[in-house]
C-alpha positions in Angstrom: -18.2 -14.5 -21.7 -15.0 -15.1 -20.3 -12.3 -14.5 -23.5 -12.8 -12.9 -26.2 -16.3 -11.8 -25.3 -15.3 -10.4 -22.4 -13.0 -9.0 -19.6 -13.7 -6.9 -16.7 -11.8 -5.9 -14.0 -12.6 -3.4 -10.8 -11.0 0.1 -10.7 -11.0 3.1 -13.2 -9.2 3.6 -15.9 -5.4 4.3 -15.6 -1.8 3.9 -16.4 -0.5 3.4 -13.0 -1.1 1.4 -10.3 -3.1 1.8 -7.4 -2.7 1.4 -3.7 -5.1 0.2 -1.4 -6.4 2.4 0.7 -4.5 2.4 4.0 -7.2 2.0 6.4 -8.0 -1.4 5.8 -4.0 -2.5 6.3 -5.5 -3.6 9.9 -8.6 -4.9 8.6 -10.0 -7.9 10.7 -10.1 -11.1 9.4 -13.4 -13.1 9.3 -14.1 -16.4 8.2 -13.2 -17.0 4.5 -15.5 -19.2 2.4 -14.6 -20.1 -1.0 -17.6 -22.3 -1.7 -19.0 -18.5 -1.8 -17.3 -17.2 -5.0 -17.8 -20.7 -6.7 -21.8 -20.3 -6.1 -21.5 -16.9 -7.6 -19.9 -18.0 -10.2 -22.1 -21.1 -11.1 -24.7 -18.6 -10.5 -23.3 -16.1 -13.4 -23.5 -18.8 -15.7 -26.9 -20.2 -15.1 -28.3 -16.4 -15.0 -27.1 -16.0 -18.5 -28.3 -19.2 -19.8 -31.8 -17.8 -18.8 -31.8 -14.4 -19.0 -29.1 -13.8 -21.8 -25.9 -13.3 -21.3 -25.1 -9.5 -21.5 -28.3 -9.3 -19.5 -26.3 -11.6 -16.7 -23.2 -9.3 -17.2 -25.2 -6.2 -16.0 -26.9 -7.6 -13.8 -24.0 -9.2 -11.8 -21.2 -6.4 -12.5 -19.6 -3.9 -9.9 -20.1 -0.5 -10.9 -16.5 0.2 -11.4 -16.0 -3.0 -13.7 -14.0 -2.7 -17.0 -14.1 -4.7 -20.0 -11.5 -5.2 -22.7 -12.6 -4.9 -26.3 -9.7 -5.7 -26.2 -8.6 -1.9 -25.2 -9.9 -1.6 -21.2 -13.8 0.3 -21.5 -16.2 0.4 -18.1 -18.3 -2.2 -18.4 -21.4 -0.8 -17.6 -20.8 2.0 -19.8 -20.2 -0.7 -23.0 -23.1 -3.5 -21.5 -26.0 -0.8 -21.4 -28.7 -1.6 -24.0 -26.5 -4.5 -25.8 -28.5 -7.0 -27.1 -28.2 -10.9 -25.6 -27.2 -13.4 -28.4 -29.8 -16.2 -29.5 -27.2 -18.4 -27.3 -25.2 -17.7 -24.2 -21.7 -19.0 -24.1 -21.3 -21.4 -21.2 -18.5 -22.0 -18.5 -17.4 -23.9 -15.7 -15.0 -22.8 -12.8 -11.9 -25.2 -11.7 -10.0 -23.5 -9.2 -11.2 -20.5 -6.8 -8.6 -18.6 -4.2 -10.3 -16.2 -1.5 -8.6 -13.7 0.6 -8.0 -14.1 4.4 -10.5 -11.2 5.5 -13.4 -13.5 2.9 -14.6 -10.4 0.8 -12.3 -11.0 -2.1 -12.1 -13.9 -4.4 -10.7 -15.0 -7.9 -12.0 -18.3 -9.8 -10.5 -19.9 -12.9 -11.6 -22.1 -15.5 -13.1 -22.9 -18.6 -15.7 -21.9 -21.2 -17.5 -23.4 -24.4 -19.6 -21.1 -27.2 -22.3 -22.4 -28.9 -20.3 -22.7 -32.1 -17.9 -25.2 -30.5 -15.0 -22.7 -29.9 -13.7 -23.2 -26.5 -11.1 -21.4 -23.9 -10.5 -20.0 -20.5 -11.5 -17.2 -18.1 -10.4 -15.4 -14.7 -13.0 -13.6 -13.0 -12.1 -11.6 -10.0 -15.1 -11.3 -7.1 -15.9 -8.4 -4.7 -18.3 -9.1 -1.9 -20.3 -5.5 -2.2 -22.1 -4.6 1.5 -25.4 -3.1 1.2 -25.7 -2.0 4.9 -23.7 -2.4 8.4 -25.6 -5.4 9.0 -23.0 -6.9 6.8 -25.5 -8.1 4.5 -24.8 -7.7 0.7 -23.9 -10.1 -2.2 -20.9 -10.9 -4.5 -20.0 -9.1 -7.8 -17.4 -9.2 -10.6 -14.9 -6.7 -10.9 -12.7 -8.7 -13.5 -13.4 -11.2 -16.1 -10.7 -11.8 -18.3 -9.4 -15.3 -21.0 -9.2 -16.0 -24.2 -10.1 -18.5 -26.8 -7.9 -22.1 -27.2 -7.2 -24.4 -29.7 -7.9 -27.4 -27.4 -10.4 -27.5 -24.1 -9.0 -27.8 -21.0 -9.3 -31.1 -19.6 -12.5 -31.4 -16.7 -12.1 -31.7 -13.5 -13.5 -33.9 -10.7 -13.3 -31.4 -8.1 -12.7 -27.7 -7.6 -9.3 -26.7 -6.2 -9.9 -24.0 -3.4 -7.2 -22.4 -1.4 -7.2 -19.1 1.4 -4.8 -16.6 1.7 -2.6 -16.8 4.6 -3.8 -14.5 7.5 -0.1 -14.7 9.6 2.0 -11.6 8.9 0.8 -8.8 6.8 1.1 -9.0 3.3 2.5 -5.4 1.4 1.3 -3.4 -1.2 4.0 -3.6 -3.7 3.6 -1.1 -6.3 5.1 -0.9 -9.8 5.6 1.0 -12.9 4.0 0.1 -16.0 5.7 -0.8 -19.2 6.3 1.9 -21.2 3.4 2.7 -23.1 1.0 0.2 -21.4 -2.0 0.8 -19.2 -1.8 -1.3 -15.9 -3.7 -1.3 -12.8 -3.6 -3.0 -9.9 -6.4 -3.9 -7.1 -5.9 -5.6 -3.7 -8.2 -7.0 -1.0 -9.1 -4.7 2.0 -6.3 -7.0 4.0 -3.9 -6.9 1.0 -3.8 -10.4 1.1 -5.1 -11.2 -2.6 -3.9 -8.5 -5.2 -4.7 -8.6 -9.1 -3.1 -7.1 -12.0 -3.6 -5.9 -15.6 -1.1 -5.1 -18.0 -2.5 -4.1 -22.0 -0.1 -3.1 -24.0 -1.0 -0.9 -27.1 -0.7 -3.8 -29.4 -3.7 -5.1 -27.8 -1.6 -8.2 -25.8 -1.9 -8.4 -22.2 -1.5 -10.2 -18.8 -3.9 -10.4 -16.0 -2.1 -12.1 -12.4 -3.8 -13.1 -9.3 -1.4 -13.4 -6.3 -1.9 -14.9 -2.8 -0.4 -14.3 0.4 1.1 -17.2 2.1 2.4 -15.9 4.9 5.7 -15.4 3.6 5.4 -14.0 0.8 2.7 -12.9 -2.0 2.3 -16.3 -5.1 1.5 -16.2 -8.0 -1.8 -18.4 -8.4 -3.1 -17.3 -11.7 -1.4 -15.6 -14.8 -3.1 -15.3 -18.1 -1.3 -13.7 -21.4 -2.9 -12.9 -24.4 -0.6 -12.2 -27.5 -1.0 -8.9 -29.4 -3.8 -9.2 -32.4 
């Protein structure tokens, strides 16, 4: 998953960014939980060691998710009748941020393939309601990395952190490089916001940034250089 097998992200196809829509500027906050995204995430991974892992792709993908092979192609458009492979790769997250309204998350960390190759994901959450009881259940609209030469050393605990929810965090839009197809995606309260950039080289950039009351931060930023 996670690299070179895959990368998803939520929204359509486009060259240009898109902003949120603006009737959830005002959106209520509600308790955020990243233990949440981290369970979905362990959950990924276990689904795929049993079931296969293009089988857990499916299975746990928004509808709108896109994958990069290595050019960005809807996910469920590219996972439909793919085979599992005899082994799934497995992965492990380190570090999980989670908007201030709770219905958006990102996680980070690492992956190893049965062949002994090893490297690094992002995988961007959406909690998806099924009904106005609130009910529903988490699923990836991102999942982006890339292969390295060394693993990443493990670690002890998972690093969590919230958004801010003092101020109100803007939608700052931008321009894509010339050439490149970029889109952007934001939590319903703006206060997490994720980016791709793939240029037509195939190299790219995905960026997580949280608001901390001040400002919007940086908290992830993959690049992948051109093939």
């Amino acid at each position: 998953m996670k690299a070179v097998l895959a990368f998803a992200f939520s929204a359509a196809l486009g060259g240009c960014a898109a902003a949120p829509d603006p009737a959830f500027r005002n959106f209520q906050e509600k308790t955020a939980n990243p233990s949440a995204i981290i369970a979905a995430e362990i959950g990924f991974n276990q689904l795929a060691q049993q079931k296969g892992q293009w089988t857990a792709f499916r299975e746990t993908a928004a509808k709108n998710a896109v994958m990069f092979v290595p050019q960005p192609t809807v996910a469920p458009e590219w996972l439909k009748g793919r085979a599992d492979p005899a082994q799934s790769v497995k992965w492990q997250p380190h570090k999980a941020f989670m908007s201030c309204d709770g219905k958006t998350g990102a996680t980070t960390g690492v992956w190893q393939k049965p062949d002994g190759t090893v490297g690094y994901f992002t995988t961007i959450w959406q909690f998806v309601e099924r009904n106005a009881r609130g009910e529903g259940e988490w699923k990836w609209v991102l999942d982006h990395g890339d292969a390295l030469t060394a693993p990443r050393a493990p670690k002890e605990m998972i690093e969590t952190r919230v958004a801010s929810c003092k101020g109100a965090a803007p939608a700052t839009l931008a321009a894509p490089p010339e050439g490149a197809t970029m889109k952007t995606g934001y939590a319903r309260d703006q206060s997490l916001s994720y980016t791709y950039v793939v240029q037509p080289n195939g190299g790219r950039t995905v960026e997580v940034k949280l608001w901390n009351g001040q400002q919007s931060e940086t908290v992830i930023f993959d690049q992948v250089a051109a093939q």
